[in-house]
N, C-alpha and C positions, 0 to 999 in steps of 0.2 A: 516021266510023270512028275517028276520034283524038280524039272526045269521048268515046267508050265504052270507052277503051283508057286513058286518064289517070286515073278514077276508080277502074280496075281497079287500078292500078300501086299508085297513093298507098293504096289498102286493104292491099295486099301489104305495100307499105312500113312503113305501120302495124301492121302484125300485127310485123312483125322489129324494131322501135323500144318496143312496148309493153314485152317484157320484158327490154329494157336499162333501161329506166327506172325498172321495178319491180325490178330486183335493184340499182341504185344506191343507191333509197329503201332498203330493208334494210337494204344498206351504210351508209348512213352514218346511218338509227337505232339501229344497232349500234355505232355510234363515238358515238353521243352517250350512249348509255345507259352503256357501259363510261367513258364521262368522267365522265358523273355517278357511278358509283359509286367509280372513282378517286377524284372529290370531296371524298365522302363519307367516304372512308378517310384520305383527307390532313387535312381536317378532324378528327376524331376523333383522329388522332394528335398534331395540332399544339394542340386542346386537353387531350390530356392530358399532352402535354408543359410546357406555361403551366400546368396546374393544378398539376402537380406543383410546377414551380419556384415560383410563389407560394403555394403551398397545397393541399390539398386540398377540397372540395367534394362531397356527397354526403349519402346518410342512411345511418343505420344499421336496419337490422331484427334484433332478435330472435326465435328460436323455439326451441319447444322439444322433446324427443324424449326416448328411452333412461331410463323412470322404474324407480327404484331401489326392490326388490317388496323386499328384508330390510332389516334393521335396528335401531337400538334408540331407545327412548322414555326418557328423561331425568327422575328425581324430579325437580320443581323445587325444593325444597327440602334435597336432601343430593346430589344430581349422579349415583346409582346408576341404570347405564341396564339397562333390560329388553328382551330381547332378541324380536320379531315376525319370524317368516316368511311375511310375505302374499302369498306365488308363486301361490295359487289364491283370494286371496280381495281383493284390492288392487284400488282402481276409481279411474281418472282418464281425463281426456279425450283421452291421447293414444294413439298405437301403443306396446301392448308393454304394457299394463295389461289382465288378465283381464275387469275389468268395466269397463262406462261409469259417467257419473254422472248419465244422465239427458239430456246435451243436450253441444254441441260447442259449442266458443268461440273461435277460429281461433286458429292457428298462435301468436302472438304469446301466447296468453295458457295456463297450464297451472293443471288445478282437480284436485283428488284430494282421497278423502275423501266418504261417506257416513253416513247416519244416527244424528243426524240433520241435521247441513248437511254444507257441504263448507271447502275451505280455494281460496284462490285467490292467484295472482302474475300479473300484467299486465307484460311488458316492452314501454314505447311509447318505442322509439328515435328519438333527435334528428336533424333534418335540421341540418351542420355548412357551415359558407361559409369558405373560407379560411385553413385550420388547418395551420400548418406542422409539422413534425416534433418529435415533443420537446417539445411544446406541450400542458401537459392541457387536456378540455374536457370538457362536461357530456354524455355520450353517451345517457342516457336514462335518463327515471323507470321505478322499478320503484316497483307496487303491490301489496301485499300483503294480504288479509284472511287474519285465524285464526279459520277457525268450529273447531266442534264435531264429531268426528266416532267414529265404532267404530273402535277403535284397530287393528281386523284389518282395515280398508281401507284405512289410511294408506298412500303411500309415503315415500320416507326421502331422495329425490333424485331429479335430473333432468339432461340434458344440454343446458347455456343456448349454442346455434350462432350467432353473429352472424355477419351479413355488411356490407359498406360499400359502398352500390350508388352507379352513376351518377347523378345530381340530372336532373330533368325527364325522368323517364322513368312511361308509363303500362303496368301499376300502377306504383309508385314502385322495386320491386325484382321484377323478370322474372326468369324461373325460369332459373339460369346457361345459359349460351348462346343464349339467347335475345335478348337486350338488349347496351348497351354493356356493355363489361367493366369489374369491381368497381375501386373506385381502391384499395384495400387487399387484404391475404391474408383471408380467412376465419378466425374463432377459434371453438374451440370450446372449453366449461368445464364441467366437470361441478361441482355445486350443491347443496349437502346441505338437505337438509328436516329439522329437528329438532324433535319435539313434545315436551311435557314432561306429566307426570302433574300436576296442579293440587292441590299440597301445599303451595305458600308462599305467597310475598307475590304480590302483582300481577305484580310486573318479574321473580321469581323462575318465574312462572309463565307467562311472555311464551314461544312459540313462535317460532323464527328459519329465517329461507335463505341461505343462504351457507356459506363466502366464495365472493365471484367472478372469483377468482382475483387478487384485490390486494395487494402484496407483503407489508403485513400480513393475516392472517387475520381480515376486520371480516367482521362477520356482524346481519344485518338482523332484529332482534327485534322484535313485535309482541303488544302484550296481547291475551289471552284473549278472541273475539269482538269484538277491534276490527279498524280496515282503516287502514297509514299510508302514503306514499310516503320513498321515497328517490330519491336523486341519485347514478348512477354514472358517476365520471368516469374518463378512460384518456387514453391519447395515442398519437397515430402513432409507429411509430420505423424506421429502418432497412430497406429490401425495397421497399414499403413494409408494415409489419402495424401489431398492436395490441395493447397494455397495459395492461388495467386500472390504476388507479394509489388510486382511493377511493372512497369511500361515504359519503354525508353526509343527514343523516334531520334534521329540524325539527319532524317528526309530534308533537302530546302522546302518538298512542298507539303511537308507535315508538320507537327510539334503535337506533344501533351499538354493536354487544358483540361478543368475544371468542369466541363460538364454545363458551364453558360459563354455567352458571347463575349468573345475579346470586348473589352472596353467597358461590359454592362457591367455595373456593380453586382454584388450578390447579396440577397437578400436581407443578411443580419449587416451588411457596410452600409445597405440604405436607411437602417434602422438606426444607424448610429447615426451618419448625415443628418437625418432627418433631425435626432433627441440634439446635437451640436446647433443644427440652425436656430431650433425652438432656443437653445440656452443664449445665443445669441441676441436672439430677437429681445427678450427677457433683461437681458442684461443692457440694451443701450433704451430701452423703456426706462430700465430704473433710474440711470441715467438722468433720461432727460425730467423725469419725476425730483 
């Protein structure tokens, strides 16, 4: 009788032991998981606190958005701009152009302009290691080609959005919230697209983008159906954000310019010309008086 009465017990027993030990396991995979993700967040903060204090570390991405449907086209020769409103007839590759150009080219890169080519800018921003504050660096090539195109599909601007993501992240820059967070603020620039009527010289006739917001107005010109790169460097500052600071091109078929046509005077040089001719004229009057 008390061999039949012991198996019975120890099953009982068993049933009221089983689910103490399944709610402990819970328990305490629920203290290891919440450790690991505290981990996780202590890490993240303690290296973005090292980054900071030695540097920063990350990439930069460009893209681009918001293209500018008015505007005006530039004699290259005498600097008289004509004025286009392509609000229904303007074709580029991104949102907010009436027409496409045939095909997409991702985010990073912005094409406008049909028939019969197009015009193109590539921003391929720099992955940066160890960049302290106040420090310029080389933030990323911008490429450029200037085709040919119907001057009623042009646009005239674009808005160039950088961001300064985490380093060793897949993809390289995760769509905000998603990923760790940027080590810098977000900038954004808006970027003129300037064409010119082909009336001068070569360089008089070079089409430009810019400026990118660098304290001077450099602006990235490119001859008539060529393609150059440049070098746009910035620096961290303060928060932490970011500063354009220059623009540096080696291209034969590029150079940095001012934002008017090779050759044309700029507005406050005409103004002096001018007050020079006046004192002249003035001066052999008196002369001859």
């Amino acid at each position: 009788m008390l061999s039949r009465l012991i198996p019975g017990v120890l099953q009982d027993r068993g049933r009221q032991i089983q689910p103490a030990l399944v709610a402990r396991r819970h328990h305490w995979r629920a203290l290891i998981t919440r450790g690991i993700h505290l981990s996780a967040i202590v890490t993240l903060v303690l290296w973005s606190a090292g980054a900071r204090a030695q540097g920063l570390t990350g990439v930069v991405q460009g893209t681009w958005s918001n293209p500018v449907l008015s505007g005006n086209t530039i004699d290259g020769a005498t600097g008289v701009p004509s004025f286009f409103n392509n609000s229904t007839t303007a074709a580029c590759d991104i949102t907010g152009c009436p027409n496409g150009v045939g095909a997409t080219f991702g985010p990073d890169t912005l094409v406008w302009g049909v028939s019969p080519g197009s015009s193109s800018v590539n921003f391929n921003g720099h992955f940066f290691s160890n960049v302290a504050l106040n420090t310029p660096f080389d933030a990323a090539t911008i490429t450029y080609f200037n085709g040919t195109s119907d001057l009623t599909t042009l646009i005239f601007g674009a808005t160039l959005n950088l961001r300064f993501c985490a380093p060793f992240q897949t993809p390289s820059c995760p769509a905000p919230g998603t990923g760790f967070a940027d080590v810098a603020d977000p900038l954004s620039t808006s970027v003129n697209i300037v064409t010119t009527a082909n009336t001068g010289t070569p360089d008089q006739n070079a089409d430009w983008i810019g400026p990118f917001g660098t304290p001077q107005p450099l602006t990235f010109n490119v001859l008539e159906g060529d393609s150059a790169t440049a070098e746009l460097y910035g620096e961290f500052v303060a928060d932490p954000g970011f500063q354009t600071t220059l623009l540096v091109s080696t291209s034969p078929n590029g150079f940095i310019g001012n934002g008017q046509p090779i050759g044309v005077p700029e507005p406050s040089s005409l103004v002096l010309l001018g007050t020079g001719i006046a004192a002249l004229g003035w001066s052999r009057r008196r002369k001859r008086m």
